[in-house]
N, C-alpha and C positions, 0 to 999 in steps of 0.2 A: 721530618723526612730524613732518614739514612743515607747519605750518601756515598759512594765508593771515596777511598782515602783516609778512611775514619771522621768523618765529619757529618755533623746534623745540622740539619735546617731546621730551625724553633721559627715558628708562624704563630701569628695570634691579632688580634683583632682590638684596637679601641681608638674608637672614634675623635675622643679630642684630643691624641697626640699628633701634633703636628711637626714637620719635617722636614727639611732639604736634602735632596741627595748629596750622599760621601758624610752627611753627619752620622756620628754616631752617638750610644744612650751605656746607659750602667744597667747589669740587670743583677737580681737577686732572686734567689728560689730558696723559700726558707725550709723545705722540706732535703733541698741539701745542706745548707747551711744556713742560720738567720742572721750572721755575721758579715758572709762575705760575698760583695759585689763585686763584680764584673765588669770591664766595659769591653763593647762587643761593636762594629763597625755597622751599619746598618746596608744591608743587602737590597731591601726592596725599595723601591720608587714611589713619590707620593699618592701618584696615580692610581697606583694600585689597592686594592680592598682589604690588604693585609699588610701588617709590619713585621719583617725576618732577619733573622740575622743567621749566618752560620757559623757555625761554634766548631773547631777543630779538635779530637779527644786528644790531649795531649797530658792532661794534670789528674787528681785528686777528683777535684771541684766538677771540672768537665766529664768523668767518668763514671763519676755517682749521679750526675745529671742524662747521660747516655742511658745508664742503667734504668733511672724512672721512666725515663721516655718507653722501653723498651725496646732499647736500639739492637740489643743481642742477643734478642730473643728470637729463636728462629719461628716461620709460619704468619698466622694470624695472630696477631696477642691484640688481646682490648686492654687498654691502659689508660687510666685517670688522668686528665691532665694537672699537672700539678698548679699550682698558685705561685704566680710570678709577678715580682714589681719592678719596677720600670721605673730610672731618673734621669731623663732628659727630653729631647735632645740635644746635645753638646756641637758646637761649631767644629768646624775642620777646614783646612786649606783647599780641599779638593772642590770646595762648595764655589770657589773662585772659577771652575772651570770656563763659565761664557761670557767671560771676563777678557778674555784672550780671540787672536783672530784666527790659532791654532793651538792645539794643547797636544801633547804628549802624556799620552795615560797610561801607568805600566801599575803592573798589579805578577806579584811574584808568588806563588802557592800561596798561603788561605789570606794575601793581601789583597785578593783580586777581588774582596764583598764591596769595601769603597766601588770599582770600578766598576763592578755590578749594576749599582745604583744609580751613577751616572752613566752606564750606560741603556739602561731600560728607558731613563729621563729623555736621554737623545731619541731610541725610538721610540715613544710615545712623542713627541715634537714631529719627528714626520711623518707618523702615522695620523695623527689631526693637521698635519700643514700649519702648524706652530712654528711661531715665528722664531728662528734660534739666531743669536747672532756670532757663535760661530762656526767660523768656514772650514774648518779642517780638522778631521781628529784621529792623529796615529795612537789606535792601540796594542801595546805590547804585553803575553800572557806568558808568564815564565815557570812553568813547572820541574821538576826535578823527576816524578812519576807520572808516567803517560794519564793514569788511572784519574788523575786528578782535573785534568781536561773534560771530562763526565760533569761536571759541580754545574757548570753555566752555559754547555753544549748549543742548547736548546733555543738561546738568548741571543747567542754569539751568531748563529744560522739565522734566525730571524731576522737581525741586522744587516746577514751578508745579501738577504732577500728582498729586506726594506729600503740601506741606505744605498746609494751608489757610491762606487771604490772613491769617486772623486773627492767625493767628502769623508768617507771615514777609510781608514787604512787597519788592517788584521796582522797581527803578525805572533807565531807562537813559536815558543821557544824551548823545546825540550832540555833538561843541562844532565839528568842524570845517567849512569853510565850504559852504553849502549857497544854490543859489539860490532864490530867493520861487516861483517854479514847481515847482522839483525839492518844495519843502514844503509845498507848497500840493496833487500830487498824490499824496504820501504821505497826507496827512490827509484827503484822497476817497479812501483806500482804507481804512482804520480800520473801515469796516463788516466787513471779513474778520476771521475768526475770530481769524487771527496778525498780529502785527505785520508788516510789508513786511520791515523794516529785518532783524530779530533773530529773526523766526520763532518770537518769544515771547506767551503772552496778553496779557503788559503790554505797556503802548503806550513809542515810545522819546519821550523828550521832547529838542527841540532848545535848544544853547545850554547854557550852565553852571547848575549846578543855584544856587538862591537861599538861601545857608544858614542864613542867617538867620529865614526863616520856617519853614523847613524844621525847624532844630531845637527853635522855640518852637512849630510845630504835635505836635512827635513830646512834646514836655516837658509841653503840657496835654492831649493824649491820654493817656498812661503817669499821669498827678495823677490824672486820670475814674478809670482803670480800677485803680489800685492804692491809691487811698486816700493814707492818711500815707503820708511820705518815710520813715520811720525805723521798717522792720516787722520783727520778731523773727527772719525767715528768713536772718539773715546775709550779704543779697545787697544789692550795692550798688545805685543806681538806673537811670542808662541811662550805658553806654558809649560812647565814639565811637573807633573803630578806621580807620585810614588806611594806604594805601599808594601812593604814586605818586611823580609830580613837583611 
Protein backbone atom coordinates (compact mmCIF):
# COMPACT_ATOMS: atom_id res chain seq x y z
CA UNK A 1 0.00 0.00 0.00
CA UNK A 2 1.39 3.61 -1.14
CA UNK A 3 1.00 5.88 1.23
CA UNK A 4 1.11 9.88 0.96
CA UNK A 5 4.76 10.97 2.42
CA UNK A 6 6.58 8.51 0.48
CA UNK A 7 6.05 5.66 2.45
CA UNK A 8 4.61 1.90 1.82
CA UNK A 9 3.05 -0.42 3.81
CA UNK A 10 4.53 -4.20 2.95
CA UNK A 11 1.53 -6.77 4.40
CA UNK A 12 2.00 -10.24 4.12
CA UNK A 13 0.72 -13.28 5.82
CA UNK A 14 2.44 -16.29 7.86
CA UNK A 15 1.02 -17.99 10.40
CA UNK A 16 3.70 -19.12 12.79
CA UNK A 17 5.35 -15.86 13.23
CA UNK A 18 4.49 -14.84 16.53
CA UNK A 19 4.55 -11.24 18.06
CA UNK A 20 4.12 -8.59 20.77
CA UNK A 21 3.24 -5.24 19.80
CA UNK A 22 6.15 -2.32 19.51
CA UNK A 23 8.50 -5.52 18.65
CA UNK A 24 10.15 -5.33 15.73
CA UNK A 25 11.77 -8.27 12.74
CA UNK A 26 14.78 -7.86 9.98
CA UNK A 27 13.57 -8.13 6.65
CA UNK A 28 15.22 -9.08 3.35
CA UNK A 29 14.20 -9.12 -0.36
CA UNK A 30 16.57 -10.84 -2.20
CA UNK A 31 15.29 -9.58 -5.45
CA UNK A 32 16.64 -6.17 -4.17
CA UNK A 33 19.40 -7.35 -2.61
CA UNK A 34 20.39 -10.96 -1.10
CA UNK A 35 22.89 -9.25 1.06
CA UNK A 36 21.23 -6.73 2.89
CA UNK A 37 18.64 -6.70 5.74
CA UNK A 38 16.68 -4.54 7.18
CA UNK A 39 15.11 -3.93 10.48
CA UNK A 40 11.79 -2.46 10.25
CA UNK A 41 9.31 -1.65 13.41
CA UNK A 42 6.44 -3.87 13.25
CA UNK A 43 3.03 -1.77 12.55
CA UNK A 44 0.28 -4.37 12.94
CA UNK A 45 -1.17 -5.96 16.17
CA UNK A 46 -1.16 -9.67 16.91
CA UNK A 47 -4.76 -9.65 16.62
CA UNK A 48 -4.86 -8.96 13.31
CA UNK A 49 -4.69 -11.60 10.14
CA UNK A 50 -1.64 -9.87 8.68
CA UNK A 51 2.02 -8.72 9.54
CA UNK A 52 3.10 -4.96 8.22
CA UNK A 53 5.49 -2.82 8.62
CA UNK A 54 5.96 0.65 6.97
CA UNK A 55 8.96 1.31 5.17
CA UNK A 56 9.76 5.18 4.50
CA UNK A 57 11.58 5.78 0.69
CA UNK A 58 14.31 7.48 1.99
CA UNK A 59 17.61 5.15 0.66
CA UNK A 60 18.90 2.97 -2.17
CA UNK A 61 17.46 -0.35 -0.71
CA UNK A 62 14.09 1.35 0.02
CA UNK A 63 13.52 2.59 -3.46
CA UNK A 64 14.41 -0.34 -5.49
CA UNK A 65 12.01 -1.95 -3.20
CA UNK A 66 9.14 0.93 -3.98
CA UNK A 67 9.99 0.37 -7.30
CA UNK A 68 9.14 -3.63 -7.43
CA UNK A 69 6.24 -2.99 -5.38
CA UNK A 70 5.11 -0.64 -7.96
CA UNK A 71 4.72 2.28 -5.93
CA UNK A 72 5.38 4.72 -9.01
CA UNK A 73 3.58 3.41 -11.24
CA UNK A 74 0.66 5.42 -12.13
CA UNK A 75 -3.10 3.66 -12.61
CA UNK A 76 -3.67 -0.04 -12.32
CA UNK A 77 -0.38 -2.08 -12.38
CA UNK A 78 -0.47 -5.87 -11.51
CA UNK A 79 2.77 -6.72 -9.88
CA UNK A 80 4.54 -9.93 -8.57
CA UNK A 81 4.96 -10.06 -5.24
CA UNK A 82 8.24 -10.53 -4.62
CA UNK A 83 10.00 -13.16 -2.02
CA UNK A 84 10.65 -11.95 1.30
CA UNK A 85 12.43 -13.29 4.45
CA UNK A 86 11.74 -12.42 7.81
CA UNK A 87 14.22 -12.66 11.14
CA UNK A 88 12.50 -12.25 14.07
CA UNK A 89 10.75 -10.95 16.25
CA UNK A 90 13.14 -8.92 18.18
CA UNK A 91 12.27 -7.52 21.81
CA UNK A 92 11.79 -3.61 22.43
CA UNK A 93 11.21 -1.44 25.37
CA UNK A 94 7.76 -0.37 24.22
CA UNK A 95 6.65 -4.08 24.79
CA UNK A 96 6.74 -2.86 28.69
CA UNK A 97 3.82 -0.52 27.98
CA UNK A 98 1.05 -2.37 30.52
CA UNK A 99 3.48 -2.60 32.82
CA UNK A 100 2.79 0.98 33.86
CA UNK A 101 -0.43 2.46 35.56
CA UNK A 102 0.05 5.38 32.78
CA UNK A 103 2.43 5.53 29.85
CA UNK A 104 3.27 8.35 27.55
CA UNK A 105 3.48 7.27 24.04
CA UNK A 106 5.06 9.67 21.44
CA UNK A 107 5.82 8.47 18.05
CA UNK A 108 7.52 11.41 15.72
CA UNK A 109 7.12 11.06 11.63
CA UNK A 110 7.78 7.21 10.44
CA UNK A 111 8.53 6.55 14.42
CA UNK A 112 4.77 6.36 14.94
CA UNK A 113 4.68 2.25 13.41
CA UNK A 114 5.83 1.10 17.27
CA UNK A 115 2.78 3.25 18.31
CA UNK A 116 0.75 1.91 15.76
CA UNK A 117 0.94 -1.51 17.10
CA UNK A 118 0.46 -0.65 20.51
CA UNK A 119 -2.14 1.16 19.80
CA UNK A 120 -4.51 -1.12 17.65
CA UNK A 121 -3.40 -3.62 20.88
CA UNK A 122 -5.21 -1.19 23.25
CA UNK A 123 -8.20 -1.12 20.80
CA UNK A 124 -8.71 -4.39 20.22
CA UNK A 125 -8.59 -4.90 24.47
CA UNK A 126 -11.73 -2.66 24.47
CA UNK A 127 -13.39 -3.68 21.68
CA UNK A 128 -13.44 -7.57 23.35
CA UNK A 129 -13.59 -5.94 27.11
CA UNK A 130 -10.14 -7.22 27.67
CA UNK A 131 -8.78 -6.97 30.58
CA UNK A 132 -5.92 -4.16 30.39
CA UNK A 133 -4.21 -3.05 33.39
CA UNK A 134 -3.40 0.17 32.22
CA UNK A 135 -5.36 3.25 33.21
CA UNK A 136 -4.23 5.95 31.22
CA UNK A 137 -2.61 6.47 27.95
CA UNK A 138 -1.33 10.00 26.47
CA UNK A 139 -0.62 9.77 22.94
CA UNK A 140 1.65 12.23 21.34
CA UNK A 141 2.00 12.26 17.09
CA UNK A 142 4.52 14.54 15.97
CA UNK A 143 4.75 15.35 12.36
CA UNK A 144 6.78 17.88 10.33
CA UNK A 145 4.20 17.39 7.05
CA UNK A 146 0.57 17.58 7.61
CA UNK A 147 0.58 14.81 4.67
CA UNK A 148 1.91 12.38 6.99
CA UNK A 149 -1.15 12.40 9.53
CA UNK A 150 -2.87 10.22 6.37
CA UNK A 151 -0.51 6.95 7.35
CA UNK A 152 -2.80 5.98 10.60
CA UNK A 153 -5.81 8.47 10.12
CA UNK A 154 -8.23 5.72 10.24
CA UNK A 155 -6.85 3.98 13.46
CA UNK A 156 -6.42 7.15 15.47
CA UNK A 157 -10.67 7.91 14.65
CA UNK A 158 -11.33 4.56 15.63
CA UNK A 159 -9.87 4.92 18.94
CA UNK A 160 -11.36 8.55 19.39
CA UNK A 161 -14.78 6.42 18.69
CA UNK A 162 -13.94 3.32 20.86
CA UNK A 163 -11.84 4.55 23.81
CA UNK A 164 -13.14 7.34 26.25
CA UNK A 165 -10.88 10.67 26.47
CA UNK A 166 -10.66 9.52 30.18
CA UNK A 167 -8.47 6.69 29.37
CA UNK A 168 -6.64 7.54 26.42
CA UNK A 169 -5.60 11.20 25.53
CA UNK A 170 -4.79 12.41 21.50
CA UNK A 171 -2.53 15.02 20.88
CA UNK A 172 -0.91 16.00 17.47
CA UNK A 173 1.64 17.96 16.86
CA UNK A 174 2.38 19.81 13.56
CA UNK A 175 6.43 21.31 13.75
CA UNK A 176 6.92 22.04 10.13
CA UNK A 177 6.88 25.56 8.72
CA UNK A 178 3.61 27.13 8.49
CA UNK A 179 2.59 30.84 7.78
CA UNK A 180 0.64 33.22 10.42
CA UNK A 181 -2.36 33.13 7.87
CA UNK A 182 -2.11 29.45 6.84
CA UNK A 183 -2.61 29.24 11.21
CA UNK A 184 -4.61 31.70 11.72
CA UNK A 185 -7.29 30.09 9.15
CA UNK A 186 -6.95 26.60 10.54
CA UNK A 187 -7.91 28.01 13.91
CA UNK A 188 -11.37 29.87 12.30
CA UNK A 189 -12.16 26.59 11.32
CA UNK A 190 -11.92 24.59 14.80
CA UNK A 191 -15.63 25.26 15.20
CA UNK A 192 -15.88 21.93 12.73
CA UNK A 193 -16.64 19.08 14.23
CA UNK A 194 -12.88 17.49 12.72
CA UNK A 195 -9.88 18.77 12.87
CA UNK A 196 -8.85 20.44 9.19
CA UNK A 197 -5.43 19.21 9.41
CA UNK A 198 -5.95 15.23 10.64
CA UNK A 199 -9.78 14.68 10.30
CA UNK A 200 -9.41 13.88 13.97
CA UNK A 201 -11.88 15.21 17.25
CA UNK A 202 -8.50 16.38 18.66
CA UNK A 203 -7.28 19.55 17.64
CA UNK A 204 -3.54 19.39 16.05
CA UNK A 205 -1.45 21.84 18.10
CA UNK A 206 1.33 23.77 16.03
CA UNK A 207 5.15 23.71 16.93
CA UNK A 208 7.02 21.24 19.25
CA UNK A 209 5.27 20.04 22.01
CA UNK A 210 6.64 21.79 25.67
CA UNK A 211 7.75 18.69 27.63
CA UNK A 212 8.42 19.88 30.26
CA UNK A 213 4.99 21.12 31.41
CA UNK A 214 3.64 18.43 29.66
CA UNK A 215 5.06 15.79 31.75
CA UNK A 216 4.81 17.73 35.16
CA UNK A 217 0.84 18.26 34.16
CA UNK A 218 0.53 14.20 33.22
CA UNK A 219 2.73 13.56 36.94
CA UNK A 220 0.20 15.76 39.19
CA UNK A 221 -2.69 14.39 37.32
CA UNK A 222 -1.78 10.49 37.59
CA UNK A 223 -0.77 11.76 42.15
CA UNK A 224 -4.99 13.21 41.99
CA UNK A 225 -6.12 10.13 40.62
CA UNK A 226 -3.86 7.24 42.04
CA UNK A 227 -3.20 8.33 45.38
CA UNK A 228 0.36 6.91 46.83
CA UNK A 229 3.11 6.19 44.37
CA UNK A 230 3.78 2.72 45.90
CA UNK A 231 0.30 0.68 45.59
CA UNK A 232 0.27 -3.19 46.03
CA UNK A 233 -0.81 -3.76 42.23
CA UNK A 234 2.64 -4.48 40.93
CA UNK A 235 2.34 -1.73 38.34
CA UNK A 236 4.93 0.80 37.92
CA UNK A 237 3.95 4.50 37.76
CA UNK A 238 3.90 6.40 34.43
CA UNK A 239 5.89 5.44 31.42
CA UNK A 240 7.35 7.35 28.68
CA UNK A 241 7.76 5.41 25.44
CA UNK A 242 9.60 7.26 22.26
CA UNK A 243 10.38 6.67 18.82
CA UNK A 244 11.70 8.89 16.21
CA UNK A 245 14.59 11.26 15.47
Amino acid sequence: IFHPGNTVELRFEKDSFKYKPGQYLFLNVPEVSSLQWHHFTLSSSPEEGFVSVHIRIVGDWTKKLADLLGCFEKGEVGVKAPRIYIDGPYGAPAEDLYNYKAAILIGTGIGVTPAASLLKSVWYRYYRNAPMPLRKLYFFWINRDAEAFSWFQSLIASLEDTVPASQLEIHTYLTGNQSYDDIQNISMSHADAVDPITELKSRTHFGRPNWRSIFKAVQDFEKCQNGSIHESDGLLDIGVFYCGP
